[in-house]
C-alpha positions as CSV (number, residue, x, y, z in Angstrom):
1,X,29.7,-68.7,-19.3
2,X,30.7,-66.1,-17.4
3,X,29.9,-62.4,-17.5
4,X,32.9,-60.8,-15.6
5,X,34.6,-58.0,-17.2
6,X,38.1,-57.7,-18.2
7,X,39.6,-55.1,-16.1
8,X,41.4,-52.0,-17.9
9,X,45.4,-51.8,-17.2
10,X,47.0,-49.8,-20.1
11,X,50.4,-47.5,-20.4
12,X,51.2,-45.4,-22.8
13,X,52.3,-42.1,-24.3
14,X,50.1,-39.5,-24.9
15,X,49.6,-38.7,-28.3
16,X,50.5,-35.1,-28.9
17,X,49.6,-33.4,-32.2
18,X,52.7,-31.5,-32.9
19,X,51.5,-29.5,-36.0
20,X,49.8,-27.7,-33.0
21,X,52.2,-26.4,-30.8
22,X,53.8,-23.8,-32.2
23,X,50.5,-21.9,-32.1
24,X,49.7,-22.5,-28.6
25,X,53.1,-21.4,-27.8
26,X,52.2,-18.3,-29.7
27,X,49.0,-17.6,-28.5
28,X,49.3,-18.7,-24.6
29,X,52.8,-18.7,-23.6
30,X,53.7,-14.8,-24.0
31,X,51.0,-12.2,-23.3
32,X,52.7,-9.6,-25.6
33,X,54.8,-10.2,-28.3
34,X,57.7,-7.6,-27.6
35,X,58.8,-10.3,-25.1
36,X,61.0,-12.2,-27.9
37,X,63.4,-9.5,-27.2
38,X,63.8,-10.3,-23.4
39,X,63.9,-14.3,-24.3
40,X,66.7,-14.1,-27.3
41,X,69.2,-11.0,-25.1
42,X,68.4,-14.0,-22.4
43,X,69.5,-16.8,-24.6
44,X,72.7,-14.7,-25.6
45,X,73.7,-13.4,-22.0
46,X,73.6,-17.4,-21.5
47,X,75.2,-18.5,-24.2
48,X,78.0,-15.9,-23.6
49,X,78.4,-16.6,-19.6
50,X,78.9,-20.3,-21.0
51,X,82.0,-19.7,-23.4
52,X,83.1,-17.3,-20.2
53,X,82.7,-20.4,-18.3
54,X,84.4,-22.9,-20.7
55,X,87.3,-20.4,-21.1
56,X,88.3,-21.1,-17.5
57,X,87.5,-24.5,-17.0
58,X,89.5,-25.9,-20.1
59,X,92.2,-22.7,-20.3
60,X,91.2,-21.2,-23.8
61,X,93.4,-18.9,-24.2
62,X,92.1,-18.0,-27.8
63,X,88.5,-17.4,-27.6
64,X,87.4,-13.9,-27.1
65,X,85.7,-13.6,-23.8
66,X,84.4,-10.1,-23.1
67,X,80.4,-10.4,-24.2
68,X,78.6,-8.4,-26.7
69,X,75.2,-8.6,-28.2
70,X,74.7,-7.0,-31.4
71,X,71.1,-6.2,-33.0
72,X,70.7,-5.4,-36.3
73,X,68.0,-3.8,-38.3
74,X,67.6,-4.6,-42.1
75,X,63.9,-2.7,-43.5
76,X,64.5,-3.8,-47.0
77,X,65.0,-7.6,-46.0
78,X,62.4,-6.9,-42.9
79,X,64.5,-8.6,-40.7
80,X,66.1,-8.5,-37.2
81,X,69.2,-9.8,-36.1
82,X,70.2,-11.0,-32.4
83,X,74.2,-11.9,-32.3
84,X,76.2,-12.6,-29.9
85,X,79.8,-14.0,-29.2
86,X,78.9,-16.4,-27.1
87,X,79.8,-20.5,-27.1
88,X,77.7,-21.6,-30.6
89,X,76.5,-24.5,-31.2
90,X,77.7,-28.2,-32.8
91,X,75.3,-29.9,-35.1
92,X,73.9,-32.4,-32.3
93,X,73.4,-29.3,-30.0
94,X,70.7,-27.2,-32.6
95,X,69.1,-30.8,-32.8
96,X,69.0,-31.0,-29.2
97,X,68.3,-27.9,-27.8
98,X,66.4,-26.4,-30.6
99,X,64.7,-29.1,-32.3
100,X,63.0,-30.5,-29.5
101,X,60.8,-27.7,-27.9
102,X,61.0,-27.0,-24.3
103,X,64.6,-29.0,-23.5
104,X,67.0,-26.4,-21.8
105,X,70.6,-27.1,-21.8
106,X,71.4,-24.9,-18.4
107,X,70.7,-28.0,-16.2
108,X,72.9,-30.0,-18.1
109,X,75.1,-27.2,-18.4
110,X,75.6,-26.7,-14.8
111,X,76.2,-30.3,-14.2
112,X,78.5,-30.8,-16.4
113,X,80.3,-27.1,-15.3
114,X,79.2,-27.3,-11.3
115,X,80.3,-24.7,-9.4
116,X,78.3,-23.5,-6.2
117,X,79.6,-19.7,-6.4
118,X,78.2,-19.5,-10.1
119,X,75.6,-22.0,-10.7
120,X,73.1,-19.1,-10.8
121,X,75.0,-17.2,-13.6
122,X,73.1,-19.0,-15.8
123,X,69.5,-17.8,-16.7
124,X,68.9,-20.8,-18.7
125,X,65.8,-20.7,-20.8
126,X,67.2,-21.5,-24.7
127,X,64.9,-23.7,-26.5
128,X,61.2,-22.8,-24.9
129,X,62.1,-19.3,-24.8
130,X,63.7,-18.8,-28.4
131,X,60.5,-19.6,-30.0
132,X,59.2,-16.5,-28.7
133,X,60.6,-15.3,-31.9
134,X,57.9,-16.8,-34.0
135,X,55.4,-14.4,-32.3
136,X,56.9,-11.7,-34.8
137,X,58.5,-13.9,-37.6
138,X,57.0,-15.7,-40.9
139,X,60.6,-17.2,-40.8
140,X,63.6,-17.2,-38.1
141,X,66.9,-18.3,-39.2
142,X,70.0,-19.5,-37.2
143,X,73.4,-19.0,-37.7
144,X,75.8,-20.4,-35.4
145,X,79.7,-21.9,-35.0
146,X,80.6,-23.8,-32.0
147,X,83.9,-22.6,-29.9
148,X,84.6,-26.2,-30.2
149,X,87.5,-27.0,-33.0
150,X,86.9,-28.5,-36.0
151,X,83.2,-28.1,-35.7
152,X,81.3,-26.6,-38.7
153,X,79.4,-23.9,-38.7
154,X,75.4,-24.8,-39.0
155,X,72.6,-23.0,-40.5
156,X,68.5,-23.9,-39.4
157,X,65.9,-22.5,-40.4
158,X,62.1,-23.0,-39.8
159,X,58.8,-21.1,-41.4
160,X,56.8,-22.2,-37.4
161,X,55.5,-25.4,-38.8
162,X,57.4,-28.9,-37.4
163,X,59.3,-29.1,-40.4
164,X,63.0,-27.6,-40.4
165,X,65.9,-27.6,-42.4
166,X,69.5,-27.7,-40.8
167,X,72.4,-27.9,-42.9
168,X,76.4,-26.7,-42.6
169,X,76.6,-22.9,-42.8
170,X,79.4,-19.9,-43.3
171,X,79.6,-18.6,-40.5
172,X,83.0,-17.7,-39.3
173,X,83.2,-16.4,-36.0
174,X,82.5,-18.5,-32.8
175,X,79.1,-17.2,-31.8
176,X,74.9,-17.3,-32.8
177,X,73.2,-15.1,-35.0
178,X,69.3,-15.6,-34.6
179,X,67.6,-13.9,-37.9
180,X,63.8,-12.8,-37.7
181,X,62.3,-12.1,-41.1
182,X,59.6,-10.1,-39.5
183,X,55.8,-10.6,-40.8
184,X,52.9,-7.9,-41.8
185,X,52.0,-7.7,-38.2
186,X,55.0,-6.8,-36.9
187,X,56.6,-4.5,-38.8
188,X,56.1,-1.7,-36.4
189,X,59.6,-3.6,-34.7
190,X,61.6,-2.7,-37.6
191,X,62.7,0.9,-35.7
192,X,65.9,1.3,-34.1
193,X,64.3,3.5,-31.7
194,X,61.3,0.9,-30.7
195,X,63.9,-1.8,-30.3
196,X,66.2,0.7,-28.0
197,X,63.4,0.7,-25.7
198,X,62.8,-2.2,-26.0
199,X,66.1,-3.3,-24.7
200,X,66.0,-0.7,-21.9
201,X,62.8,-2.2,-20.6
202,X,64.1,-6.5,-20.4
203,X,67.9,-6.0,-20.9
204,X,68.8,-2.4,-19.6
205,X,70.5,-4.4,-16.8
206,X,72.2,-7.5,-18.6
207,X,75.9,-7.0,-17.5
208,X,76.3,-7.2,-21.4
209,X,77.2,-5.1,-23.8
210,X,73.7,-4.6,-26.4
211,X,73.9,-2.6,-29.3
212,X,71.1,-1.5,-31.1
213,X,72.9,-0.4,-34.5
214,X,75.7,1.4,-33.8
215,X,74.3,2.6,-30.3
216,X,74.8,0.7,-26.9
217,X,71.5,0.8,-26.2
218,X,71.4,-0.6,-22.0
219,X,72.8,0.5,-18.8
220,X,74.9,-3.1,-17.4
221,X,75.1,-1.6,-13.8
222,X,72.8,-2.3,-11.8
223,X,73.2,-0.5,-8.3
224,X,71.9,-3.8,-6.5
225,X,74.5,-5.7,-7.5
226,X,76.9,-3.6,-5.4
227,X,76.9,-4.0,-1.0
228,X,74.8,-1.0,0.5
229,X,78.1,0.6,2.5
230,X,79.8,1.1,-1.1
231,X,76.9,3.5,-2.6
232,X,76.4,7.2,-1.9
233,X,72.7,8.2,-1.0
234,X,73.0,10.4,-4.6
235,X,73.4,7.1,-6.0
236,X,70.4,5.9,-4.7
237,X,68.4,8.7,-6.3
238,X,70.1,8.5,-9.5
239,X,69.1,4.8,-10.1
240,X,65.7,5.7,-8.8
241,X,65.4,8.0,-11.3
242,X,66.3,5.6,-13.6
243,X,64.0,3.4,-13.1
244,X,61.1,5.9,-12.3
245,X,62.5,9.1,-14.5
246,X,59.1,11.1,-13.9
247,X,58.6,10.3,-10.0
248,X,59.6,12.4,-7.1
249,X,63.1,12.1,-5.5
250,X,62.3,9.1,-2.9
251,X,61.4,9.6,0.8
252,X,64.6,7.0,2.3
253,X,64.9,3.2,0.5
254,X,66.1,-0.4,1.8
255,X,68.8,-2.4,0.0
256,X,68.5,-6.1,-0.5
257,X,71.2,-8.2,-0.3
258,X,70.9,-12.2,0.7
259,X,72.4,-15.2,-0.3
260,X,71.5,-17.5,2.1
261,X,68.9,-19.3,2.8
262,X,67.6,-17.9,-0.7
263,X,69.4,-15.8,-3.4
264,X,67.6,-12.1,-3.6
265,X,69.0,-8.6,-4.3
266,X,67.4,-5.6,-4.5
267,X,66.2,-2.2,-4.0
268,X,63.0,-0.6,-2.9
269,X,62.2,2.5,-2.5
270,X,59.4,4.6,0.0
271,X,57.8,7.1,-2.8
272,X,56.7,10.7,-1.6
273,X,53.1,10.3,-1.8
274,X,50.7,12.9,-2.8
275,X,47.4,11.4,-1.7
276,X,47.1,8.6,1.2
277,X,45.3,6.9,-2.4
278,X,48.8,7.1,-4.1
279,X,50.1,3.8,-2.3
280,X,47.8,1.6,-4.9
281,X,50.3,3.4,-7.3
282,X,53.6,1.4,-6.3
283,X,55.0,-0.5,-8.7
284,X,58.0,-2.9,-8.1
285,X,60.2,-4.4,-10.9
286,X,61.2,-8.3,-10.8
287,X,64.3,-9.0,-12.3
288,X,65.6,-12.2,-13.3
289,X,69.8,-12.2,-13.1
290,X,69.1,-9.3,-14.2
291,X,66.5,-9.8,-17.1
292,X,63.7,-7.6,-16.6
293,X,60.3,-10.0,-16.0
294,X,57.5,-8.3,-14.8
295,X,56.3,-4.7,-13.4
296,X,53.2,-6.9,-12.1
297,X,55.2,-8.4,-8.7
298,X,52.3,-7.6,-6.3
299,X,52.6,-11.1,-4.8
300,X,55.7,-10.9,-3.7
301,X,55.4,-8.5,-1.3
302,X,52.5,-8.6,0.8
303,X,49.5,-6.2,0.3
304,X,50.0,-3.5,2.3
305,X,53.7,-2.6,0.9
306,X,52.5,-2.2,-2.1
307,X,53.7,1.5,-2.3
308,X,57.0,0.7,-2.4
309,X,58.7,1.2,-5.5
310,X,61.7,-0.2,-7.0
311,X,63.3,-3.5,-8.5
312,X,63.9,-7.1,-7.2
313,X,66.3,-9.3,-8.7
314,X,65.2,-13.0,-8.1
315,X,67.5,-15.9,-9.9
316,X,65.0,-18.5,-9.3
317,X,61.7,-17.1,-10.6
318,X,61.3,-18.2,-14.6
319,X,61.1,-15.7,-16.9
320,X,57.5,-16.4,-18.1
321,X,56.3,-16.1,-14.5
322,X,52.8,-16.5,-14.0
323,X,50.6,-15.0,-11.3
324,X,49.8,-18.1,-10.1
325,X,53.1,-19.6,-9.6
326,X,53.9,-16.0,-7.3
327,X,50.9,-16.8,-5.6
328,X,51.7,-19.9,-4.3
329,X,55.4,-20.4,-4.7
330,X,56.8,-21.4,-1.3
331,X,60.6,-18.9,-2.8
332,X,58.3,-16.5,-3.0
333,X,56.9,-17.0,0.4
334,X,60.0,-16.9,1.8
335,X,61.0,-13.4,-0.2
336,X,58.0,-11.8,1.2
337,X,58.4,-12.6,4.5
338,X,61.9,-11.0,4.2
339,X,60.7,-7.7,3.1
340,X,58.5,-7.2,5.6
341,X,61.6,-7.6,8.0
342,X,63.5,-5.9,6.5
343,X,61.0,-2.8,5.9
344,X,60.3,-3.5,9.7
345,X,64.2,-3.7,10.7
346,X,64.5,0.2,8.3
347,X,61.8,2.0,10.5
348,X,63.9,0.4,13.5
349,X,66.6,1.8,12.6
350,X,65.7,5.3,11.1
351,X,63.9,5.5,14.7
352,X,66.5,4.8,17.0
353,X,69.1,6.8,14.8
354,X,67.7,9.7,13.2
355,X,64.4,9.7,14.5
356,X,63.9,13.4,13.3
357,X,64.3,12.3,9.5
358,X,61.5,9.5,10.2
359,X,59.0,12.1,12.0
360,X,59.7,13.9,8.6
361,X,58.3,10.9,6.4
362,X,55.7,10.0,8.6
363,X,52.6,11.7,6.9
364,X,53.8,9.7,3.8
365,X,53.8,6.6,5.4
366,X,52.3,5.9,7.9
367,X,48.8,4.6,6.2
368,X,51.0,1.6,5.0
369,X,52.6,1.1,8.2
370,X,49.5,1.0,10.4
371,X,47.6,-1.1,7.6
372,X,50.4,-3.8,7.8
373,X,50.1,-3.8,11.8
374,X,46.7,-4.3,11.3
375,X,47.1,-7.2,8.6
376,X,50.5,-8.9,9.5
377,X,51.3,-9.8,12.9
378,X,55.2,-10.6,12.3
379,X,55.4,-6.7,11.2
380,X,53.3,-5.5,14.1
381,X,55.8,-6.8,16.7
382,X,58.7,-5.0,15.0
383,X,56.8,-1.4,14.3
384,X,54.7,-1.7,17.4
385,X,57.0,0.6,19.0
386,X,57.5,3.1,16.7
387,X,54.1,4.4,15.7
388,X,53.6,8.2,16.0
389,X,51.3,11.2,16.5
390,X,51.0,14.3,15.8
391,X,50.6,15.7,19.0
392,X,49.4,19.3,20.2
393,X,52.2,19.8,22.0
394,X,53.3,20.8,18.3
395,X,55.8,17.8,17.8
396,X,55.1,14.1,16.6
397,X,55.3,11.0,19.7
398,X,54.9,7.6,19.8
399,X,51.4,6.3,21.6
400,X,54.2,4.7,24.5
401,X,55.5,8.3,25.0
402,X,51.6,9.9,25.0
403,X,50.5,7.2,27.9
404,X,53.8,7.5,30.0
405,X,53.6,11.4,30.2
406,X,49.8,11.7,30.7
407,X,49.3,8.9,33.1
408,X,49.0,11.3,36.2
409,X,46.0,12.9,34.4
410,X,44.6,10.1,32.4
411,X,45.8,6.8,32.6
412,X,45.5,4.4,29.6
413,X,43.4,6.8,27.9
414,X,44.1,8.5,24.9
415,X,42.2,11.6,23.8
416,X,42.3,12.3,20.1
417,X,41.1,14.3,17.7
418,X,39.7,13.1,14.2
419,X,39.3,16.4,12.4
420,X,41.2,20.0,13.4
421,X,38.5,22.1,11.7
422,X,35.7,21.1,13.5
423,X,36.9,20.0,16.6
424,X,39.0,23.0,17.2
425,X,37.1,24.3,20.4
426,X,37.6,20.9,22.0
427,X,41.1,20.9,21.5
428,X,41.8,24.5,23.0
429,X,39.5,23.6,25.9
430,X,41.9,20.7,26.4
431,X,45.3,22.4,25.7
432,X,44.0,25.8,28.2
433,X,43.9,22.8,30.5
434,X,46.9,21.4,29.8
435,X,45.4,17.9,28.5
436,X,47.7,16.9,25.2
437,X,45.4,15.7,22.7
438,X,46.6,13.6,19.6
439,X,45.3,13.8,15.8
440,X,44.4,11.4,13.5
441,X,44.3,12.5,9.7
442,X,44.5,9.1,7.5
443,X,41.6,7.3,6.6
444,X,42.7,4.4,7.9
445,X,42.6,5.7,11.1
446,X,39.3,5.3,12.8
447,X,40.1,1.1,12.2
448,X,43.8,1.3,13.7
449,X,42.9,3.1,16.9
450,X,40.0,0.1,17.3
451,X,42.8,-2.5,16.2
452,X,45.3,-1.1,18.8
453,X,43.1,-1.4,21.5
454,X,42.1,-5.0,20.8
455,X,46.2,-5.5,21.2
456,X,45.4,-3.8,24.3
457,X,42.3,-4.1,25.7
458,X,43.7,-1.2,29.4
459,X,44.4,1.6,26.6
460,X,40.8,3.5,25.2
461,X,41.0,6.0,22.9
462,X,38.4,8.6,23.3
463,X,37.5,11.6,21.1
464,X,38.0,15.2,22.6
465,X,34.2,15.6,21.7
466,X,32.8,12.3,23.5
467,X,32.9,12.9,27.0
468,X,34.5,15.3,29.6
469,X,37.5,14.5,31.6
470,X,37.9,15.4,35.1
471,X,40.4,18.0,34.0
472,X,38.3,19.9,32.5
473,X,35.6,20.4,35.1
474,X,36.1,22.1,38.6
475,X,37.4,20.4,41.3
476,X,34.5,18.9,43.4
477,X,36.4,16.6,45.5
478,X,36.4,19.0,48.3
479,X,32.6,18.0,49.1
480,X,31.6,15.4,50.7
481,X,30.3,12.3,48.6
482,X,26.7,12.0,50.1
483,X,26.4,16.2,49.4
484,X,27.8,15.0,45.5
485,X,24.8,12.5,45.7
486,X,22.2,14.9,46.4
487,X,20.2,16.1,43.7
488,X,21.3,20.2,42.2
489,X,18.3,22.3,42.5
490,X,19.9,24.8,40.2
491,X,21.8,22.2,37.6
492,X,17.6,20.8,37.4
493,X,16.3,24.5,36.8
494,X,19.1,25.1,33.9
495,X,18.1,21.4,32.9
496,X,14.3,22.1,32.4
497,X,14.9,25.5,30.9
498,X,16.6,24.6,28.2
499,X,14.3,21.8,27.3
500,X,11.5,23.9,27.0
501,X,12.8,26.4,24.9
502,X,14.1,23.9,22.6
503,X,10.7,22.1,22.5
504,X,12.1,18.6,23.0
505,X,11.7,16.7,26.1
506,X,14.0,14.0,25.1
507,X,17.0,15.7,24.6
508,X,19.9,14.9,26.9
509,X,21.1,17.8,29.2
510,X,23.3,17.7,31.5
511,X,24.8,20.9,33.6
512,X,28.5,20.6,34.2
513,X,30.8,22.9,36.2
514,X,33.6,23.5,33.5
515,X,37.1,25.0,34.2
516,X,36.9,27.1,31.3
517,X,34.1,29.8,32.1
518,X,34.0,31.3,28.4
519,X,31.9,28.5,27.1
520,X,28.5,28.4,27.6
521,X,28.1,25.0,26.1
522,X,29.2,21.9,24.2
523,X,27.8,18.8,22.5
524,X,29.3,15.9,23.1
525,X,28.6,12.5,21.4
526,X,29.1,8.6,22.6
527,X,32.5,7.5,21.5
528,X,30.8,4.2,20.1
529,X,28.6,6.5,18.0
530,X,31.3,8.5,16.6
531,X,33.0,5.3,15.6
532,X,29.7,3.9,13.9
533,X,29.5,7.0,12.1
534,X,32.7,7.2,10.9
535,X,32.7,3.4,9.2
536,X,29.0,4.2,7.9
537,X,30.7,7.2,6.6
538,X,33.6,5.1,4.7
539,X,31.1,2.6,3.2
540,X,28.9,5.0,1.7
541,X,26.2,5.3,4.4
542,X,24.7,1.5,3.2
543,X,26.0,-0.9,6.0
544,X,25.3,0.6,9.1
545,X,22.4,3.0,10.7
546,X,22.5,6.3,11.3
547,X,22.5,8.0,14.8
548,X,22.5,11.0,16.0
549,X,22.9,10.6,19.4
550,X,24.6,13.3,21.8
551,X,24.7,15.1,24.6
552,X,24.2,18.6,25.5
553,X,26.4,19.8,28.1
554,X,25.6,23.0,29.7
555,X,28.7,25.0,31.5
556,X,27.0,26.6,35.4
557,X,30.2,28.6,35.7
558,X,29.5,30.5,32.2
559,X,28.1,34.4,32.6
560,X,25.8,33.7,29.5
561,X,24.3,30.8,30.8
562,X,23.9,32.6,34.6
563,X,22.0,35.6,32.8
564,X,19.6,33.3,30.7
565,X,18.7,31.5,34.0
566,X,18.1,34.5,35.5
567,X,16.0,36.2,32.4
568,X,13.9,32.4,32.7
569,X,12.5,34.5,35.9
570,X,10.6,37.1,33.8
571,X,7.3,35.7,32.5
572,X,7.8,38.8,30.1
573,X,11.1,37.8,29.1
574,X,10.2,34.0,27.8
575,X,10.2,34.6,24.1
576,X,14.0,35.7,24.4
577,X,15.3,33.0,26.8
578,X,13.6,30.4,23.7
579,X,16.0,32.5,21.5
580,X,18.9,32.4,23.3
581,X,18.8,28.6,24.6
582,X,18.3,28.0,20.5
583,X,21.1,29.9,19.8
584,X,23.5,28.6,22.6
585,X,22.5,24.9,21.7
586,X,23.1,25.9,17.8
587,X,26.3,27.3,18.8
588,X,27.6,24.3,20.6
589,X,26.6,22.2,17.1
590,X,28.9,24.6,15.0
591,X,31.7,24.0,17.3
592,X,31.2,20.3,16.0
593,X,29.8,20.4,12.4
594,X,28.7,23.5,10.1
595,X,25.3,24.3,10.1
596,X,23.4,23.1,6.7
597,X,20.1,24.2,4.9
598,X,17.4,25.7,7.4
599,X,19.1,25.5,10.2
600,X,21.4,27.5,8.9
601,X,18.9,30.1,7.7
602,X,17.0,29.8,11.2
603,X,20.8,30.6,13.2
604,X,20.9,33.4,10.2
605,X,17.5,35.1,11.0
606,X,17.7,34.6,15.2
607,X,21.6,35.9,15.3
608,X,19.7,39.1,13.6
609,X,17.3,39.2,15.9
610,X,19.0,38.4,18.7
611,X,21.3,41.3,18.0
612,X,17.9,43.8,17.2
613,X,17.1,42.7,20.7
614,X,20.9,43.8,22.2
615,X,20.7,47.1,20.2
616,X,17.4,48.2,21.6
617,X,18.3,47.4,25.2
């Protein structure tokens, strides 16, 4: 006998339980519930684009074409009422396209009507997206009459179990009517003036008439619909403000317009930021031929334009988008990609044309421009050329324009400055000898400058308070190198005097003959240190140890610094040179940071001193 088992080979259907779906249609399929007024104006912009449609192709000359969408409010009744004049529907076609859940009749609509110019026209989400309307209703009616001759009207109706009833109607104009008898939770929709802005928010741009009562309740024009050299920049702003009424006017926008080798229109629009922070504030509207979607449309543009504001209309993203599908839809892939050139090919333009307007915005945004060269490399090689600084030469210039004019003095290097307040001295010392220094303000700043010299490993950036250039000390290339060699019995005095009187052995001192004789000293800090600091800095102060390493850098051609070598002489003098070595070396520190806690009350209580000391001499 034998033991082998039969093997398993079975098809099937899957056995769905439909008394169940209407609930998980409910609960899953539309996050809020005011979205049944986005899916039914949908159904009706469809349904009346159809009979526009059918008009044409089988010359009816007696059907009234020109689309409206009429909702009506009844309190007593607690219903709502979605009409339109669009094509109806026969008998077989509420069986089919209402009846069973999820079929769609635009596919077979736009076989049947094919047309490559208008195939798009078509939003095409009746059946799954008209039972949105059970979210709010106990009961929805239909009421509908086919253009179709000799057709009767029909009437269904459904309480959102599976059961139905669908029998002839009275209805006797060619068109749907789509009655809600609102329930208990809902009732808050039974208000004219929820239900306008309701329509202002999904339908404000159907190219539709809706009427909410007696009052056309949505806008029809949207300005992307129109090519960019036929709108006025006041335009621009108006619809901006339309779209964002409480916002500042807009720094410049970008106009989308493609039909090939993907369908996308579209505005977006560079906000005036208050705070470098405000760019997490952008918010960009999706639009489906013109049926409002989301405000949510972070994925489809990549991460570091999410400043922009504005709208995108996009005929082949579904309605009841998901964040998943934007994630990983290879459309939206391809939309995102064609921002970013055509953000890129904007800033080309505004800096080739009217440069002075884009040295205007550039506080605004450059954050977002340096953090997309710094995260997408297609962007990079179109804004590489364009990034700018202020400079203080008192204008803004690009980094190419920095290296080109200052390559006599310092080539491939950069000086910069992180912070005005503090590192004011450094900066005049540079600009007294003529060394143009460039600032850096964003946050973002202290990564790009590390990022752009990775692209370019001959160009350093160094701070105006990490090291001297030759500029700025005296020309010694008059002596000869085996004298420069030799070791400075007076640089080695000033070196050992200072160390002593500031009790600390290990500090680095070094005596430097500086062009500019009115200071007597300066502290100057590793640039790798600085850099360390600054990230340690942005993270808190938890990833990454503290140093305080410097240098301090004492001037031989300053009169201060000549006098307290010379009062080091006077064994009765010691107790002052201590003071004055402190007070030079705190000094140099406040040229760099403010003073904090007891050193601050020790500079207070010397600088008294030291001037009790001046007073009585």
């Amino acid at each position: 006998m034998s033991n082998t088992k039969k093997k398993v080979d079975i098809q099937g259907d899957i056995s769905i339980h439909t008394e169940n779906i209407l609930p998980i249609i409910k609960k899953w399929l539309y996050s809020e519930n005011e979205i049944f007024i986005r899916e039914l104006a949908s159904n009706s912009h469809d349904a009346i684009t159809k009979l526009q449609k059918v008009a044409v192709m089988e010359s009816l000359t007696d059907i009234e074409t020109e689309g409206k969408i009429q909702i009506t409010l009844d309190k007593d009744k607690k219903t709502i009422t979605i009409s339109d004049n669009g094509i109806g529907m026969t008998s077989e076609e509420v069986q089919k396209y209402i009846n069973q859940i999820a079929f769609s009749g635009a596919e077979e609509f736009i076989e049947k009507y094919k047309d490559k110019d208008d195939q798009n026209q078509v939003i095409g989400h009746f059946g799954l997206g008209f039972y949105s309307s059970f979210i709010v209703s106990d009961l929805v009616e239909i009421k509908t009459k086919s253009y179709k001759k000799d057709e009767p009207a029909m009437h269904w109706s459904c309480d959102g179990t599976t059961k139905f009833s669908l029998k002839e109607g009275n209805k006797t104009t060619v068109g749907t009517d789509v009655i809600l008898h609102v329930n208990e939770d809902c009732k808050d929709y039974l208000d004219e003036a929820k239900l306008k802005t309701l329509v202002q928010k999904y339908a404000n741009f159907l190219p539709i008439e809706v009427k909410v009562g007696e009052e056309v309740a949505n806008n029809q024009n949207p300005l992307w619909v129109k090519q960019p050299n036929e709108v006025s920049d006041e335009e621009y702003k108006e619809f901006y403000k339309t779209l964002f009424p409480y916002n500042q006017e807009p720094l410049f926008w970008i106009h989308l317009n493609v039909d090939y080798p993907f369908n996308l229109q579209g505005i977006l629009y560079f906000p005036k930021l208050v705070h470098e922070l405000d760019a997490k504030k952008g918010k960009i509207q999706l639009y489906c031929q013109q049926v409002y979607v989301t405000d949510e449309a972070k994925d489809v543009v990549p991460e570091f334009l999410t400043l922009l504001q504005g709208a995108i209309d996009c005929p082949e993203i579904p309605l009841n988008v998901s964040r998943s599908y934007l994630q990983n839809d290879p459309y939206v892939k391809k939309i995102s990609k064609h921002i970013v050139k055509k953000v890129a090919d904007r800033l080309n333009e505004l800096y080739k044309k009217d440069r002075e307007k884009l040295e205007s915005y550039w506080e605004d945004i450059s954050p977002f421009i340096k953090y997309g060269m710094m995260t997408n490399d297609d962007f990079f090689d179109k804004a590489k050329e364009l990034v700018m600084f202020e400079s203080s030469e008192d204008k803004v210039v690009t980094l190419n324009e920095y290296l080109e004019r200052n390559k006599e003095k310092h080539e491939n290097k950069v000086l910069y400055c992180a912070d005005k307040g503090s590192q004011a001295g450094y900066v005049k010392l540079c600009k007294d000898q003529g060394l143009e220094v460039l600032f850096t303000h964003a946050v973002i700043d202290s990564h790009f400058i590390q990022f752009l010299e990775s692209k370019n490993s001959e160009t350093k950036f160094v701070s105006v308070d990490s090291e001297l250039t030759d500029f700025l000390k005296e020309d010694t290339d008059s002596k000869d190198d085996k004298k420069k060699e030799e070791k400075n019995p007076e640089a080695e005095k000033c070196v050992d005097v200072f160390k002593k009187a500031l009790g600390d052995d290990k500090l680095d001192v070094k005596v430097e003959a500086l062009k500019a004789d009115t200071i007597p000293a300066m502290i100057l800090q590793p640039e790798f240190v600085k850099r360390m600091a600054t990230m340690s800095h942005m993270s808190g102060g938890m990833q990454m140890p503290q140093m305080d390493t410097h240098q301090l850098v004492i001037n031989s051609n300053n009169s201060t610094i000549k006098a307290v070598l010379n009062l080091s002489e006077n064994k009765d003098k010691q107790e002052t040179v201590k003071k004055l070595c402190s007070h030079i070396y705190d000094l140099a520190k406040l040229n760099q940071k403010p003073l904090t806690g007891d050193d601050m009350q020790t500079f207070i209580q010397r600088s008294n001193e030291l001037v009790a000391i001046i007073a009585e001499s």
